[in-house]
C-alpha positions in Angstrom: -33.7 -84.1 39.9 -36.9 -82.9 39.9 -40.1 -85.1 40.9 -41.7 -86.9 38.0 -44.2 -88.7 40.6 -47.1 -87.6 39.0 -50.0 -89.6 39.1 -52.2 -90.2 35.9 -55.0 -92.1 34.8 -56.9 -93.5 31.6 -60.4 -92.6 32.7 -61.4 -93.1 28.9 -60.4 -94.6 25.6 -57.0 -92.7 25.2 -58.0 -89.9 28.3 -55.4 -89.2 30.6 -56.0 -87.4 33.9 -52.9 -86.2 35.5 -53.0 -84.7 38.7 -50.2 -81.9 39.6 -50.6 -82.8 43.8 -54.4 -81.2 44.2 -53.3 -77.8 42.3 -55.1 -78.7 38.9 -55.6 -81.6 36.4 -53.7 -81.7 33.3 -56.2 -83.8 30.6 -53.8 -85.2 27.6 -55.7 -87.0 24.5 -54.2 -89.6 22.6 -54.9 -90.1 19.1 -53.6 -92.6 16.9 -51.6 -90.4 14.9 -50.9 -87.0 17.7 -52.1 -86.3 20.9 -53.2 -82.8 22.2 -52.7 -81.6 25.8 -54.8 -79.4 27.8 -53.3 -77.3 30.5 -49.4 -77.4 31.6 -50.5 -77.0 35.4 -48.9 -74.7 37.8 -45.6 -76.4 36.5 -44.4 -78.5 39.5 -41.9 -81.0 38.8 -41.5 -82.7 35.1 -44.4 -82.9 33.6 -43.2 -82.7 30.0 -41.2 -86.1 31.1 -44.4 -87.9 32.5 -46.7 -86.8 28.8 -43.5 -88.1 26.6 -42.2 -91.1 28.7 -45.5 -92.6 30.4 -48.3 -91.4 28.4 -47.4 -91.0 24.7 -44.5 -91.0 22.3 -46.6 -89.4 19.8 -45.9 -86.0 18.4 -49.1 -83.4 20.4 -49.7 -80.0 20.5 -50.2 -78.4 23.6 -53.3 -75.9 24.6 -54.4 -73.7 27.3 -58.2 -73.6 28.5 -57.6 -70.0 30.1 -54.4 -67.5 31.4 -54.1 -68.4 34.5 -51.4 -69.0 36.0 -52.4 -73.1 37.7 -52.7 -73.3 34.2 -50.0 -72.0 32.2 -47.7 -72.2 35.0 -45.5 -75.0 33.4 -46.1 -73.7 30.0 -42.2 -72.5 29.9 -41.6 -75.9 29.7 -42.8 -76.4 26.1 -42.4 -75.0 22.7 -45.9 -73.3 21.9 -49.0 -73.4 23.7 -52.6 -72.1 21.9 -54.0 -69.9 24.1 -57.9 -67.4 22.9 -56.6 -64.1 22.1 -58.2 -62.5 24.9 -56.0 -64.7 27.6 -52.6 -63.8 25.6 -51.9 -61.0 28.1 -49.7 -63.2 30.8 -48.6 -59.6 32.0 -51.4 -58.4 34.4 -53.7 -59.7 37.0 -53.1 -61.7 40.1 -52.8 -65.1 39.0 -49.7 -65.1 36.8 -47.3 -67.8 35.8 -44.3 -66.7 38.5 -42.4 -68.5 40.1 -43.6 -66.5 43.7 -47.5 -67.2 42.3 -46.9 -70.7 41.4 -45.1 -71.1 44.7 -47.9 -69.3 47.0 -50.7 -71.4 45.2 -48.6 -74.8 45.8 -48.7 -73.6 49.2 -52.2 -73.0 49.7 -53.7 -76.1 48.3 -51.0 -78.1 50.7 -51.8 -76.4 53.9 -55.9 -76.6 52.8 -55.8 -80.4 51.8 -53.3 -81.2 54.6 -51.2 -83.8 52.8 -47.6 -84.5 52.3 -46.8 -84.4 49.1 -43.5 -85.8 47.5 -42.3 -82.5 45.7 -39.7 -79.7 47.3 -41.1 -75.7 46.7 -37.5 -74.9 45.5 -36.5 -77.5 43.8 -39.5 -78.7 42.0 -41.0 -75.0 41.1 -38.4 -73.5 38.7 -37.7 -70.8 36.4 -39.2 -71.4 32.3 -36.3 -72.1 30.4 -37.7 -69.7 27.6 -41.3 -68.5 27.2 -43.4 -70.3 24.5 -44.5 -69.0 21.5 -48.6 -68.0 22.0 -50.4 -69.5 19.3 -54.2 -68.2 18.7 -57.0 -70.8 19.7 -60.5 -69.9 17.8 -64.0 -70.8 18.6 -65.1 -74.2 16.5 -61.1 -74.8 16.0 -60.9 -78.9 15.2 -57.5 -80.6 16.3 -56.9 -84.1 14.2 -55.7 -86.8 16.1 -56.2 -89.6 13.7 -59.0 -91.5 15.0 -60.1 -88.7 16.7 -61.1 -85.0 16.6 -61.2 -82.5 19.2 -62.6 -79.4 19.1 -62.6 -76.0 20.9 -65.4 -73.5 21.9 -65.3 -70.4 23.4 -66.7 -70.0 27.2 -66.2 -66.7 28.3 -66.9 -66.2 32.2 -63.9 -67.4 34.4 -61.6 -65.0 32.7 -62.6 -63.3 29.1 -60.9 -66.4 27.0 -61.9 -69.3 28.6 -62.8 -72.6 26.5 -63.8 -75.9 26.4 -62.2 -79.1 24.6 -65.0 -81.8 23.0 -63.8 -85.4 21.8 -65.8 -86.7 19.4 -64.7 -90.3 20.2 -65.6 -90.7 24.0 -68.3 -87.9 23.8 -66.3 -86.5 26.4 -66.7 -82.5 27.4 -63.5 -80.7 29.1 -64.3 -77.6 30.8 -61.4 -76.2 32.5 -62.8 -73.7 35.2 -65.5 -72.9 32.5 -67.9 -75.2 35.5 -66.3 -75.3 38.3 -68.8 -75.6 41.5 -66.6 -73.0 43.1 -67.0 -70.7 40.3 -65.1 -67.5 40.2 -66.0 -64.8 37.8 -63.8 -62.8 35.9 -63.8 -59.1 37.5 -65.6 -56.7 35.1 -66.0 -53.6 34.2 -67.6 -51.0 36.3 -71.3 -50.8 35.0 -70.7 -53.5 33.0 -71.6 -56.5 35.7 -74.3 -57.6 34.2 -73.3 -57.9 31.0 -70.5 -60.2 32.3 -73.0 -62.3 34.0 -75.1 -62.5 30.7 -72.4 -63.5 29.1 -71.3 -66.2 31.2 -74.5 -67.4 31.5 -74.7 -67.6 27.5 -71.9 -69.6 27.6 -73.3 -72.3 29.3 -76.6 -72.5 27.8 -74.6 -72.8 24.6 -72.6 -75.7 25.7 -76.1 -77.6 27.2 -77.4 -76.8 24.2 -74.5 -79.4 22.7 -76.0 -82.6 25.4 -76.5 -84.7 22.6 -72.8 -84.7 21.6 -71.1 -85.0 25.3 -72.0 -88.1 27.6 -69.6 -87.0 30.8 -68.4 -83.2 32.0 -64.8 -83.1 33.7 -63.6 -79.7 35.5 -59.7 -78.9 36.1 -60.0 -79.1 39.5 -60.9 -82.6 40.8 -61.5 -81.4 44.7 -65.0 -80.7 43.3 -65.2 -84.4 41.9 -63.1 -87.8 42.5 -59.6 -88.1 40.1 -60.6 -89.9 37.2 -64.4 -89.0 37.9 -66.8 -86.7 36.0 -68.8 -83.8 37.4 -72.0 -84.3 38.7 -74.8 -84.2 35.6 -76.5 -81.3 36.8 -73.6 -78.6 37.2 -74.9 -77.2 33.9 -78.8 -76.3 35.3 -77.6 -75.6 39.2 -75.0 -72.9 37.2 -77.7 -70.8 34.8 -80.0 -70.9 37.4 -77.3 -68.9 39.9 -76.6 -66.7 37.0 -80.9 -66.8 36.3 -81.0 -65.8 40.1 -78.8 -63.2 40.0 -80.2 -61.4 37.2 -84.1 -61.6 38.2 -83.1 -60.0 42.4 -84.0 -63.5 43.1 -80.5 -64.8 44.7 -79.6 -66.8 47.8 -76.4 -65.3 49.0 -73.9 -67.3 51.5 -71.0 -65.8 53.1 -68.2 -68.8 53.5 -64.5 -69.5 53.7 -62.9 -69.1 50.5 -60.6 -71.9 49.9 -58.1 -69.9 47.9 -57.7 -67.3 50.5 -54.4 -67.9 52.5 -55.8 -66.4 55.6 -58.9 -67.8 55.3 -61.6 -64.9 55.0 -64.8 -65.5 54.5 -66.2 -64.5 51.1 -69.6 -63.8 49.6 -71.4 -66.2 46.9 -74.7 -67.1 45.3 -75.2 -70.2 45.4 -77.8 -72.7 43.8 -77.9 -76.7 44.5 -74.2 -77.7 44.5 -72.8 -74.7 42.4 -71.8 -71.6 44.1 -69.9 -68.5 42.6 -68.4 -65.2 43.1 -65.8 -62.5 41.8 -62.6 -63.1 41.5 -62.5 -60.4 43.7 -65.6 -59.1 45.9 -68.8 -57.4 44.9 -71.1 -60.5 43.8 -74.0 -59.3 46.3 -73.9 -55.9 44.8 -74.8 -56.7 41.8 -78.4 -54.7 40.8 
């Protein structure tokens, strides 16, 4: 059998964080007539059985913030995921949803944490049973829980389709990688880096331009926060101004480990109070 020992937790009125062992937080919302979950995780163990057996019998749909593949990894377990038309291609790039990426990045986040965790590579990642049917997620789309709504907004940046979730009844904001302090950019273009940057940057200022509706921020990733815990107020302003810096010449550039590297090179960022960010590739100091 494989594990179901995932741990959750209500960190608000009908808010579940579930953590997939350190790889990336699942966030399921429970309304009092559906519930809507964000992310599938890199799909270790059963965590279709945890949502429908520990967190809610109620019918839910399920959504994807971006493509890749910590987050859509389990997404063969379920029906239909809604996913922005720019992430639909599951095809290319170097984070897809195989089993041999879903297996490396496992892997790396257990040898960088170094913890035991209770799960078996083999046994606990698997094969999808059948791949679910992609169902287009627009900017401004509303999801109706009952006593709740949540709603979607595009954040281009960390890949081309990236977005947010908003519930209207905690004032809670769900960002995906859309914040992350270890912020990777999605590769662009040549000639077109700055554009990209703009762009991100856009994104951002759009969603602080939204304070007054959001009281507390929570990333995917909880190494950049405690489980159940929000992000720190100010990732919003430390972010534009990285992107400001980059932009005006004006930069601070840092060359550290990057914690998703499996031999542990060091990699280039520009960083800015406690946000950092980078390529997904290389090439963030070269930017003119």
């Amino acid at each position: 059998m494989v594990t179901r020992k995932l741990p959750y937790y209500e960190f608000a009125d009908g808010i579940y964080e579930i953590d997939e062992f350190d790889c990336v937080s699942v966030f399921v919302i429970v309304g009092s007539k559906r519930a809507l979950v964000i992310d599938c995780g890199t799909g270790i163990g059963d965590l279709r059985w945890v949502i429908e057996n520990k967190i809610t019998d109620k019918p839910y749909d399920v959504v994807a913030t971006h493509n890749h593949g910590d987050h859509i990894g389990g997404a063969g377990f379920f029906d239909s995921i809604y996913i922005h038309p720019a992430d639909m291609d599951w095809d290319s790039g170097n984070t897809l949803p195989t089993v041999d990426f879903r297996k490396s990045y496992a892997k790396i986040i257990a040898g960088r944490a170094d913890k035991h965790y209770d799960y078996n590579l083999d046994e606990d990642v698997r094969p999808w049973p059948k791949t679910p049917e992609k169902l287009p997620l627009t900017d401004g789309q509303v999801f109706e829980l009952g006593d709740r709504t949540v709603t979607a907004y595009h954040c281009p940046g960390h890949t081309f389709g990236e977005m947010v979730f908003l519930d209207d009844k905690t004032k809670t904001l769900l960002l995906g990688d859309a914040c992350n302090c270890n912020y990777y950019l999605a590769v662009p273009e040549p000639g077109r880096e700055k554009e990209r940057i703009r762009e991100a940057k856009a994104g951002l200022e759009r969603l602080r331009s939204m304070k007054d509706k959001y009281d507390l921020m929570y990333n995917s990733h909880h190494d950049f926060r405690g489980f159940g815990n929000s992000l720190y107020p100010d990732i919003l302003e430390d972010a534009i101004h990285a992107f400001d810096s980059i932009l005006d010449g004006t930069a601070t550039y840092i060359s550290v480990t990057d914690p998703l590297d499996p031999e542990h090179k060091a990699k280039t960022y520009v960083s800015y109070g406690r946000f950092r960010v980078a390529y997904q590739g290389d090439g963030i100091e070269n930017v003119k």
